[in-house]
N, C-alpha and C positions, 0 to 999 in steps of 0.2 A: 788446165792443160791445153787449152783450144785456143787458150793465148798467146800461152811460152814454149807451147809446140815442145820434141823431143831433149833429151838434151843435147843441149851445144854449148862446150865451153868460153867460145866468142859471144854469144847470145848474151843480152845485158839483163835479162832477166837471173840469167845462171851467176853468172859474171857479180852481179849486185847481190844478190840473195840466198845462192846457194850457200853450205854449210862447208866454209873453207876455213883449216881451222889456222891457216900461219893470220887472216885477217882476226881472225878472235884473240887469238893469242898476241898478236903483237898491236891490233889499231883496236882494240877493245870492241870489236863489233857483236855483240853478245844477239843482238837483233835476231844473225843468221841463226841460232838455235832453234829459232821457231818458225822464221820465214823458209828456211830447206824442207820444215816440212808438208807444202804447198806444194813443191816439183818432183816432179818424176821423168825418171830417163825415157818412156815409151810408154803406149796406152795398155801395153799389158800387166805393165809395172802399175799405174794406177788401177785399174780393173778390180787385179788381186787384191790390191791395198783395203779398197772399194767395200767388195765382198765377204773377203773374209772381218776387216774391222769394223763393219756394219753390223753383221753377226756380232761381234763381241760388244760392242758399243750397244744394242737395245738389251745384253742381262746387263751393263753394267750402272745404263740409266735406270733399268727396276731395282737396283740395289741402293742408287746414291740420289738416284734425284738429277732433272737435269744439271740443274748449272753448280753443283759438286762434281757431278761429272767431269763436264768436260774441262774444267779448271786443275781436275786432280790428273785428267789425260795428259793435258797440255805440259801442266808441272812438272809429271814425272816425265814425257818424253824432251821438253828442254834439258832437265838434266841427265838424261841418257845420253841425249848430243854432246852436251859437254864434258861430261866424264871419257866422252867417244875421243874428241878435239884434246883433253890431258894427256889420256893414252899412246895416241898417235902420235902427236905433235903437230907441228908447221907443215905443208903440205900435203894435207888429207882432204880432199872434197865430200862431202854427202851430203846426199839429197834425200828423197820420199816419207813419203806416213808409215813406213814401216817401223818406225822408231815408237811412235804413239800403238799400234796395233800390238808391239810386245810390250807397251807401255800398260793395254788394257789387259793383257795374258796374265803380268806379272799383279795389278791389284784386283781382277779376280782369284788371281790365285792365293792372293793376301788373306782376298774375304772368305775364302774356304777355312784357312788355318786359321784364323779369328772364331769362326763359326766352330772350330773342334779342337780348341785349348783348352777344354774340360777332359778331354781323354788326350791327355798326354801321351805323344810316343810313335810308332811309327806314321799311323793316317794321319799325323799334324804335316810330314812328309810329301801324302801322297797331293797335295795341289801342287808345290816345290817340283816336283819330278813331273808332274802333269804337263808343266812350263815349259822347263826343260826338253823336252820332250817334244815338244809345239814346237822349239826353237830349232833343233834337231832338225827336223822334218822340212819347216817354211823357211828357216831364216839362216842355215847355214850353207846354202847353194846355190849356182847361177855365178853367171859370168862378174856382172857388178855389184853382189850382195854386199854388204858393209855388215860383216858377223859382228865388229865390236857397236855397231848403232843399236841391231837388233838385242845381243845378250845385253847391253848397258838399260837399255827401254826397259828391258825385264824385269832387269835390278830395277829400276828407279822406281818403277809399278809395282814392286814388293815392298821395300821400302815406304815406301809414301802410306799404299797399304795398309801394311801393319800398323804406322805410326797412326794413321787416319783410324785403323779398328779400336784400336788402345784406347782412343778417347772416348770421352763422353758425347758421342755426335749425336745420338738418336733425334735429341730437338732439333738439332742442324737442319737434319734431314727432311724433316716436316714443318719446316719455316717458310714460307713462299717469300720473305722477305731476303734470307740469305742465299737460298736459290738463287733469286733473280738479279742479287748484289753477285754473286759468284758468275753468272749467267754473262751477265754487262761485263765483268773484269776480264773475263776469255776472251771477249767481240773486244776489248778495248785495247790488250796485248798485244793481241794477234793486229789490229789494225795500227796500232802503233809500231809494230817491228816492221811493220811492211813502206809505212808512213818515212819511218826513217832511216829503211833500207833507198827507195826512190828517191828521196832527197838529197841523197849522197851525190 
């Protein structure tokens, strides 16, 4: 943020990388999915971002491991972006990490309903509503909130989630080899969207 400074949509930081969805949808620039979420409109907007998905990000690393982590983050909030960019259409901008922060709301709240699939029935609910609820609250207010980035992150964090609890990961989980194979493929995305976002 101490780079790209606020936003400005003349700014070629914004301009190249922000998450416009008429460039995704018609020049295939699939990049900005994950490079928007680097910028932020003002340092409050990062702060928040900051604090609260800091908190959520150290239960989600004691759950998965680092680099399932942040690969399952990264995953589920590209595809909240893009489901965001379907919805809208051509002429939608967003930006911020608030995409990945309901991205982590939504597969903690996966791993709760994994954790209590043996008592079917209302409490498989109560992390679903938990979510919701967090959304409610952070993610449907303020002047430039993007409600379909934040609910889509949620979904994709459920999503991913479940499908992620469904498997057989437990070895996953405690492999220092797929860790740091998943670890490397996060640093390797993220610097390739950025790579071929400045290229342009």
């Amino acid at each position: 943020h101490s780079v790209t400074g606020p936003y400005d949509p003349n700014s070629i930081w914004f301009s190249a990388v922000a998450g416009n969805s008429s460039a995704v949808l018609r020049e295939d620039q699939f990049f900005r999915l994950v490079t928007a979420l680097c910028l932020h409109s003002e340092f409050s907007h990062l702060a928040g971002n900051v604090l609260i998905g800091g908190f959520l990000l150290k239960f989600y690393l004691q759950i998965s491991g680092t680099g399932i982590c942040l690969l399952s983050v990264l995953g589920a909030s590209a595809a909240g972006n893009y489901i965001n960019v379907l919805v809208h259409g051509p002429g939608h901008i967003s930006i911020g990490f608030s995409t990945a922060v309901f991205a982590m709301i939504g597969l903690l709240s996966a791993h709760q309903i994994i954790e209590h699939k043996r008592g079917f029935g209302i409490r498989m609910l109560v992390p679903f509503m938990a979510g919701a609820g967090l959304l409610a609250m952070l993610g449907s207010s303020g002047v430039r909130t993007d409600l379909g980035a934040h609910l889509f992150g949620l979904v994709g964090g459920l999503v991913l989630g479940i499908i992620f609890g469904l498997l057989p990961t437990d070895r996953l989980k405690t492999s220092s080899f797929v860790q740091t194979g998943c670890l490397l493929m996060t640093i390797f995305v993220v610097l390739a969207c950025w790579n071929t976002a400045l290229a342009l």
